[in-house]
C-alpha positions in Angstrom: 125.4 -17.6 70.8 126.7 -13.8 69.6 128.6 -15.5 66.5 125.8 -17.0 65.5 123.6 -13.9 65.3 126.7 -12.9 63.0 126.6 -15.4 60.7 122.9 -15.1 59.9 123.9 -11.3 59.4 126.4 -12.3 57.0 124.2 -14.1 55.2 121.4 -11.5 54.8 123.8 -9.1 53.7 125.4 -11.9 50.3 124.5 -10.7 47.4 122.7 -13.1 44.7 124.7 -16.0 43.3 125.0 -16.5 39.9 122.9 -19.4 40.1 119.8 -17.0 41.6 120.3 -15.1 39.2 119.9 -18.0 36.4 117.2 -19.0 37.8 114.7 -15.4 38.1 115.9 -15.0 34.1 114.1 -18.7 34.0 110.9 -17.3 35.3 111.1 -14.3 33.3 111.8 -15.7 30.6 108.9 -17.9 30.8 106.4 -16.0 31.7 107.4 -13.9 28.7 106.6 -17.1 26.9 103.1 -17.5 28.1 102.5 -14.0 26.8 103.5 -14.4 23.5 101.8 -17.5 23.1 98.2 -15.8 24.4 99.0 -13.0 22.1 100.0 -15.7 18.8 96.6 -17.2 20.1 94.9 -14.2 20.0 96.0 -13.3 16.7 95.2 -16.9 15.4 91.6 -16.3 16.5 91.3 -13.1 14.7 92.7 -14.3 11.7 90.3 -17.5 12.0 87.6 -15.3 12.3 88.5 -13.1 9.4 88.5 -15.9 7.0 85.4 -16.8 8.4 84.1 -13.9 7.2 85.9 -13.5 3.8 84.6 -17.2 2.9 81.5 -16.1 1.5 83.1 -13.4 -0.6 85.6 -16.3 -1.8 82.6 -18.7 -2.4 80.3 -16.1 -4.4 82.7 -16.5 -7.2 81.7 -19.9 -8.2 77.8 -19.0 -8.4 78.7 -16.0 -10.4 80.1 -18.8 -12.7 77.2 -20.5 -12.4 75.1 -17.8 -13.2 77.3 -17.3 -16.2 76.6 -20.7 -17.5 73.2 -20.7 -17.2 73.1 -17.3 -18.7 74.5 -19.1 -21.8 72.2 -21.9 -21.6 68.8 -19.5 -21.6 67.9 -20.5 -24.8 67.2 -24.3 -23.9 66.0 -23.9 -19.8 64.1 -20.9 -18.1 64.6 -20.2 -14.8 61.5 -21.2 -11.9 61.1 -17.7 -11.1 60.7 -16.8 -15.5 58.4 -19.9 -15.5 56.0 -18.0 -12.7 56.5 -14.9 -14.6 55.2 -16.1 -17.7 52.1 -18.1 -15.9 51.1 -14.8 -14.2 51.4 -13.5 -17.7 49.5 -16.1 -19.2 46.5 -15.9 -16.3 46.3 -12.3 -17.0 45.7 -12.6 -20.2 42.6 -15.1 -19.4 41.2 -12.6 -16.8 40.9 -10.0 -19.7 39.4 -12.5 -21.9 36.9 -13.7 -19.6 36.2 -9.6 -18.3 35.5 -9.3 -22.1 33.3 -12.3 -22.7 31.2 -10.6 -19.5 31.2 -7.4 -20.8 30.1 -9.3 -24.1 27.5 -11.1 -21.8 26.1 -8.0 -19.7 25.8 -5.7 -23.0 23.8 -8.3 -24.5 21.8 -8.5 -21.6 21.0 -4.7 -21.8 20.5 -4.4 -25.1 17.5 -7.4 -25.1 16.6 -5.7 -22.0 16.4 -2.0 -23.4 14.4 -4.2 -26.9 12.0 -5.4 -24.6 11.3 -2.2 -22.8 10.7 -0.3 -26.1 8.5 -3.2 -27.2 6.4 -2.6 -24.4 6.5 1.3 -24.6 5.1 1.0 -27.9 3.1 -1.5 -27.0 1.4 0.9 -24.3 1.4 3.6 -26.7 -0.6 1.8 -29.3 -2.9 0.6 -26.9 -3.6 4.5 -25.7 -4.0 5.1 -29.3 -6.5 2.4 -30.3 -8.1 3.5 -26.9 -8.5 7.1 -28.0 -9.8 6.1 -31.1 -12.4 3.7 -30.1 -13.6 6.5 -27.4 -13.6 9.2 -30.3 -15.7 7.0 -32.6 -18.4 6.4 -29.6 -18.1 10.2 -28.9 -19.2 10.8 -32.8 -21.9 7.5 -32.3 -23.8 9.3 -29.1 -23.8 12.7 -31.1 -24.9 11.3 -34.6 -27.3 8.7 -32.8 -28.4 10.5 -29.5 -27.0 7.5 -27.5 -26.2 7.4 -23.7 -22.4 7.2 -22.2 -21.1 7.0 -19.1 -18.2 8.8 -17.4 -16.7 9.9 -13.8 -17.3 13.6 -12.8 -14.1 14.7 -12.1 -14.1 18.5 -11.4 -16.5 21.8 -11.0 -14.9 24.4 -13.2 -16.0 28.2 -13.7 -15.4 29.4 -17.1 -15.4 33.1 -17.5 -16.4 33.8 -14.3 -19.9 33.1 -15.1 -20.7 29.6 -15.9 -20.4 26.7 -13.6 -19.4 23.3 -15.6 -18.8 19.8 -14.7 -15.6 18.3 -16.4 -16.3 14.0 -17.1 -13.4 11.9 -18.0 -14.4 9.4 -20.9 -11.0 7.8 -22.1 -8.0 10.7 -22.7 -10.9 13.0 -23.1 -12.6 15.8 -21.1 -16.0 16.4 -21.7 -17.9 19.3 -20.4 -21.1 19.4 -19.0 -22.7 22.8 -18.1 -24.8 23.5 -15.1 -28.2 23.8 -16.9 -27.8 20.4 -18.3 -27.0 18.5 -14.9 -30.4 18.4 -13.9 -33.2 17.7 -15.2 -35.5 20.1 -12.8 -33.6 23.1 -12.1 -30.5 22.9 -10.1 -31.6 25.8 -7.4 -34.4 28.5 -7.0 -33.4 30.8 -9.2 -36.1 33.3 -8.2 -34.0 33.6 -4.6 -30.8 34.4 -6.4 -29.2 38.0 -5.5 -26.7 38.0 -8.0 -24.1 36.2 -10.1 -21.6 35.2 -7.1 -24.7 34.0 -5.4 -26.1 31.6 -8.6 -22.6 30.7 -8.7 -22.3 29.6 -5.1 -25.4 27.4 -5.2 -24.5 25.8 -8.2 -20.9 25.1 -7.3 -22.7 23.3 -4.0 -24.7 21.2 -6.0 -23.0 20.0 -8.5 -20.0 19.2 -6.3 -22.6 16.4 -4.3 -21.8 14.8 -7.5 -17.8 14.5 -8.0 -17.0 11.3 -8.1 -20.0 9.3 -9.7 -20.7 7.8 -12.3 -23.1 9.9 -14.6 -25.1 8.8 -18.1 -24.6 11.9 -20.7 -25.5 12.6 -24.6 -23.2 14.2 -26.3 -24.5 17.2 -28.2 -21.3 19.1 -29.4 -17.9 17.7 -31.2 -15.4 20.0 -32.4 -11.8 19.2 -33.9 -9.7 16.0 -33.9 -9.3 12.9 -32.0 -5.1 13.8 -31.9 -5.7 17.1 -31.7 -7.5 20.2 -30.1 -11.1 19.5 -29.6 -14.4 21.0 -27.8 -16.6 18.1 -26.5 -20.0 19.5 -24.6 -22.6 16.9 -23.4 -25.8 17.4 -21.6 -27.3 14.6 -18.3 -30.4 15.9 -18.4 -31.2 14.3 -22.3 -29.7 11.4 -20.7 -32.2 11.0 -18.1 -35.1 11.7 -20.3 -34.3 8.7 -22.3 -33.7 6.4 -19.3 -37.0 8.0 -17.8 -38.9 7.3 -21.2 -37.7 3.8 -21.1 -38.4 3.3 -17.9 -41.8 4.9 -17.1 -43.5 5.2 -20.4 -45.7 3.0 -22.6 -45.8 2.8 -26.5 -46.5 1.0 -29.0 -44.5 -1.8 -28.6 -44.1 -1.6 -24.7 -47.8 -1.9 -23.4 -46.7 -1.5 -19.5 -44.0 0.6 -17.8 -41.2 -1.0 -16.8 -41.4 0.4 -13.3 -44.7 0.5 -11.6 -45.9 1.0 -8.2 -45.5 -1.8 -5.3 -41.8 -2.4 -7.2 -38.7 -3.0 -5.6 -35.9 -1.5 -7.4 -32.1 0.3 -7.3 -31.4 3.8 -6.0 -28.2 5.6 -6.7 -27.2 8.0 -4.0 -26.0 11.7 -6.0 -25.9 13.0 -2.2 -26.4 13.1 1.2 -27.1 15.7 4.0 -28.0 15.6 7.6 -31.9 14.4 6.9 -32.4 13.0 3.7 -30.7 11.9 0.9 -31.2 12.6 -3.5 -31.1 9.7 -5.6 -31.8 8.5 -8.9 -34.4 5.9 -9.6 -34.4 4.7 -13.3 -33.6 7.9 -15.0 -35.4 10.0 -12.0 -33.8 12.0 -9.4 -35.8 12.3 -6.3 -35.5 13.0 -2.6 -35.7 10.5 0.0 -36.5 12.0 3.9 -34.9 10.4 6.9 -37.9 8.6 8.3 -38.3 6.9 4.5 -35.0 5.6 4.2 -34.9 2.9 7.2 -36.5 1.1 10.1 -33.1 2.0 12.3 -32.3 4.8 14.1 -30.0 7.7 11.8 -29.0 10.5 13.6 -27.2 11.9 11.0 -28.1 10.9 7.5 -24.9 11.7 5.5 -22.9 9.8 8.3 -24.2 6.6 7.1 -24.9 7.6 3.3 -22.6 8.4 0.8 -22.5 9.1 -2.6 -22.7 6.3 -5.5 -23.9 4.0 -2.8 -27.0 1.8 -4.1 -30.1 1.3 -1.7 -33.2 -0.5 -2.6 -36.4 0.9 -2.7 -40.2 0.4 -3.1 -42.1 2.7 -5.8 -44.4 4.2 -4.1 -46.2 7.1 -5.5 -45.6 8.5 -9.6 -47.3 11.3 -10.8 -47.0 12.2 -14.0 -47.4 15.8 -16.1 -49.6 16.3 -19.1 -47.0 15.2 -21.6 -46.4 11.3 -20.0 -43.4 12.8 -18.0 -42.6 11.8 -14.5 -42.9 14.8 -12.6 -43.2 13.4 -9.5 -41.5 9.6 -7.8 -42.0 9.3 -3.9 -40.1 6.2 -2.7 -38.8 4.1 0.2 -36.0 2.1 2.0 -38.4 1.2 5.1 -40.6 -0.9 3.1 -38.0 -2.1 0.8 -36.3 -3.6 4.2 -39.9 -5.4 5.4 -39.3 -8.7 3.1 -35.6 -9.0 4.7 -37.5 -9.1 8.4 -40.1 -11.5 8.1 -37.8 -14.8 8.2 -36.7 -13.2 11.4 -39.7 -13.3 13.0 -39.3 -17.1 13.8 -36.9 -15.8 16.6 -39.0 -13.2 18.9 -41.1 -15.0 21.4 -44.2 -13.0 22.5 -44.0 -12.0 26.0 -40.0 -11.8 26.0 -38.2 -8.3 27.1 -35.2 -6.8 25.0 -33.4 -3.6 24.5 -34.3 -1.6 21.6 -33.5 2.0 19.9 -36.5 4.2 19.8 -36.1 5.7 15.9 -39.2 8.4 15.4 -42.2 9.1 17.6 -45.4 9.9 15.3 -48.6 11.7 16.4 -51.9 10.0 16.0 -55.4 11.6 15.9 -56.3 10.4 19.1 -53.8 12.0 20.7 -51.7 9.3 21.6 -47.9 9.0 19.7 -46.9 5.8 18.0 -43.2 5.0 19.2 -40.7 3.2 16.4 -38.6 1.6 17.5 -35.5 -1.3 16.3 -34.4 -4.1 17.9 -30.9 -4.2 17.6 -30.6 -8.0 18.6 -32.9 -9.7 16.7 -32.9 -7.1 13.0 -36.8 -6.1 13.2 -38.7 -3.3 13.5 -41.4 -2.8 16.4 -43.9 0.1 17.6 -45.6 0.7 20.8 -48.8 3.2 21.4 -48.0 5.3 24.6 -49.7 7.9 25.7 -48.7 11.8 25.2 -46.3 12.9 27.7 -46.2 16.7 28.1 -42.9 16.7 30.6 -40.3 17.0 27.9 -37.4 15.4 30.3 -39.4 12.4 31.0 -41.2 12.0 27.6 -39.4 9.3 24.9 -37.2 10.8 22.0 -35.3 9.1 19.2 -32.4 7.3 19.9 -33.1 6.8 23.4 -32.5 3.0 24.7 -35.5 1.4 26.2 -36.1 -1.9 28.3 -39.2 -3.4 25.6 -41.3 -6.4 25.9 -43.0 -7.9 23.0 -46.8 -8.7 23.6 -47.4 -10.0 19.7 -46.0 -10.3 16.8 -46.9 -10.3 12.8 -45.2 -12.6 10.7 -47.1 -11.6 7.2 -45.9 -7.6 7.9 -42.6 -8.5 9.8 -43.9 -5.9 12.7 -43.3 -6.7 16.4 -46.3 -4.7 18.8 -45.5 -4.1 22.3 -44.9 -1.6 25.3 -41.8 -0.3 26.7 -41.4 -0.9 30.2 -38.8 2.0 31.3 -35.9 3.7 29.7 -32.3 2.4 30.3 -30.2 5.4 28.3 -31.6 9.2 27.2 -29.8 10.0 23.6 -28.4 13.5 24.2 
C-alpha cells in the first residue's frame, strides 16, 4: 500500500511529455485560427458595406452621361419638366389676356354707365329748366292778365324788422306775400295794438295758422329774370275778391249767384282753435263756432280739425255791403250732416234704450233746457227737454254718457226725440 502512494507521487511530480506539449500548441493554435477568421470576417463585412455605399457614387457616372447626351439632343426633345414650364408659360399668358378682355369689358361697362347717367342729369336739368320757364311765363300771365295761381305757404318771414310776410313756393320761385294782403278783412284789431313788437306778434300768429296750405294769389309785382335775380310780390286778398265776385255776384251774363242760401257746399279749414274753426267758403273766409260745426260731441275743436281739411257746409245766412260785396257768410256743418242721417233712421225703434253722448245743453224761454245729444251706435242725432236743474253736480253737461230711450222718431229731419233715463259716466 505505501509504494503505491509513491508512485502516484511520482507521477504528479513528471513533467509534460512532448506529446502534451504538441497537443496544447494544437489548441492554441486553433483557437488563434477562429480569431483570425472572425476578424477576416469582420473586415469582409466592412468592406461589403463600404462598396455598398460607394455604389451609388460609381453608378451616378452613367446618368451624368446620360444627362450629357440628352444635353446634345435638346434641340430635337424637351425635357417633361421644360414641357410644364412652357404650359405654365403659355396659361399665363391667357390669364393676362382674358384680365385684359375684362378690364376691356368692365370699362365699357362704366363708360355706357357714366353716358347714361349724364344723359339723365341733363335730362333732369332741362326739365328744371322748361319748368322754370313755364312757371315764369304764368308769373308774367297773372300780372299782365290779373289771373289767379296757386302755391304752398311755406314760411313767415320779417323783413326789416317791421313787416311780416308769407313766402309761397310756385316752381323754383319764392313769391312774397305781405301781411296786409293775406286777408281780405283785416288780419287783427289794430286799434288794440301797443306797439310794433305787439302788431308783429299777432300777425306772425295768424298768418302762421296758414303754413302749409294751399293759397289762390295775383301777382302784382315782377322784377328781373327768370335765371336770374328777381323780386316777385303777390297779394290773396285780390285773389279772393275775384273768387268771391264769381261766386256771389250777378251780372250781365250770370243772372243768379252761384252760391245761394239752403246750399251745400266745400269748406277749407285755414285754422283751428279750441272752439271754432276759420274757413274759406268760395272766395270767403269766415268763422265757424263749435256748436255749428257737428251733431257730435268736440271737446276740443283743433283736436279733431286741422288745417287744409275740407268740411261741408250749408249756406246759411249772406249779407252783403252797399257795393255787392259779401260782408258777411254764416254757415254750418250740423245741417250739412242731416241728409247723411236720415237713411239711418230705418234702424232706431221707438221705445228702445241706448247709450248716447250729451253734446250742448240750450236754454229755452220756458225755462226748461233742450239736451243734444249723439248716438254713437246708430250715427244720429237726438234731443230731450228736461227740466232746469239748479244742483250743478247732479245737473247734465256735455260729454256726459247717459242711459236714453227713444220715444219717436223723424225720418223727414233725421232727429230722434226722447228722455234720458239716468246717467251712466260724468265727463270731467
Amino acid at each position: 500500500m505505501a509504494r503505491r502512494k509513491n508512485s502516484n507521487e511520482a507521477i504528479e511530480s513528471v513533467e509534460p511529455t512532448d506529446i502534451e506539449m504538441d497537443v496544447e500548441n494544437e489548441e492554441y493554435d486553433s483557437q488563434e485560427n477562429v480569431n483570425e477568421e472572425t476578424e477576416i470576417n469582420t473586415e469582409i463585412e466592412s468592406t461589403q458595406s463600404s462598396e455598398s455605399e460607394t455604389e451609388p457614387a460609381e453608378n451616378s457616372e452613367p446618368e451624368n452621361s446620360d444627362s450629357d447626351e440628352n444635353s446634345d439632343n435638346s434641340g430635337d426633345e424637351v425635357e417633361p419638366e421644360n414641357i410644364e414650364n412652357v404650359n405654365e408659360t403659355e396659361d399665363g399668358d391667357n390669364t393676362e389676356e382674358a384680365n385684359v378682355e375684362d378690364y376691356k369689358a368692365i370699362s365699357r361697362r362704366e363708360l355706357i354707365a357714366q353716358k347714361n347717367k349724364n344723359e339723365q342729369e341733363r335730362a333732369e336739368k332741362n326739365a328744371i329748366r322748361e319748368d322754370r320757364i313755364m312757371k315764369w311765363e304764368q308769373i308774367r300771365t297773372s300780372r299782365r292778365e290779373n289771373r289767379i295761381v296757386y302755391g304752398n305757404l311755406i314760411s313767415i318771414e320779417t323783413l326789416n324788422d317791421t313787416m311780416i310776410v308769407g313766402v309761397v313756393k310756385f316752381g323754383e320761385y319764392r313769391i312774397i306775400i305781405p301781411a296786409s294782403e293775406m286777408f281780405k278783412n283785416d288780419l287783427v284789431d289794430y286799434s288794440t295794438i301797443e306797439d310794433i313788437d305787439d302788431k308783429i306778434k299777432r300777425e306772425n300768429q295768424m298768418m302762421s295758422k296758414l303754413l302749409g296750405l294751399e293759397i289762390p294769389f295775383v301777382i302784382t309785382q315782377v322784377t328781373g329774370k327768370f335765371d336770374g335775380e328777381y323780386a316777385i310780390l303777390a297779394s290773396r286778398k285780390l285773389a279772393l275778391r275775384r273768387i268771391e265776385t264769381y261766386n256771389f255776384k250777378t251780372s250781365k251774363h250770370q243772372k243768379e249767384a252761384l252760391v245761394k242760401v239752403g246750399d251745400t257746399v266745400d269748406a277749407v279749414v285755414l285754422s283751428a282753435g279750441f272752439h271754432a274753426v276759420m274757413v274759406n267758403v268760395k272766395g270767403v273766409d269766415t268763422f265757424i263756432q263749435q256748436f255749428q260745426l257737428t251733431h257730435r260731441y268736440v271737446k276740443i275743436v283743433k283736436d279733431m280739425y286741422s288745417t287744409g281739411m275740407t268740411i261741408p257746409v250749408v249756406i246759411k245766412n249772406i249779407t252783403y255791403d252797399e257795393k255787392g260785396n259779401v260782408e258777411k257768410l254764416e254757415v254750418s256743418g250740423r245741417e250739412a250732416e242731416i241728409q247723411g242721417f236720415i237713411p239711418k233712421m230705418k234702424n232706431i225703434t221707438e221705445n228702445s234704450r241706448c247709450l248716447a253722448h250729451i253734446t250742448r245743453i240750450s236754454h229755452r224761454q220756458d225755462g226748461r233746457v233742450r239736451i243734444h245729444l249723439f248716438i254713437d251706435d246708430f250715427g244720429v242725432p237726438a234731443y230731450a227737454i228736461a227740466a232746469r236743474v239748479e244742483n250743478t253736480a247732479t245737473a247734465p253737461n256735455s260729454g256726459d254718457t247717459v242711459l236714453f230711450q227713444v220715444l219717436r222718431k223723424n225720418e223727414d229731419t233725421g232727429y230722434v226725440a226722447g228722455k234720458i233715463i239716468q246717467t251712466v259716466h260724468k265727463q270731467m
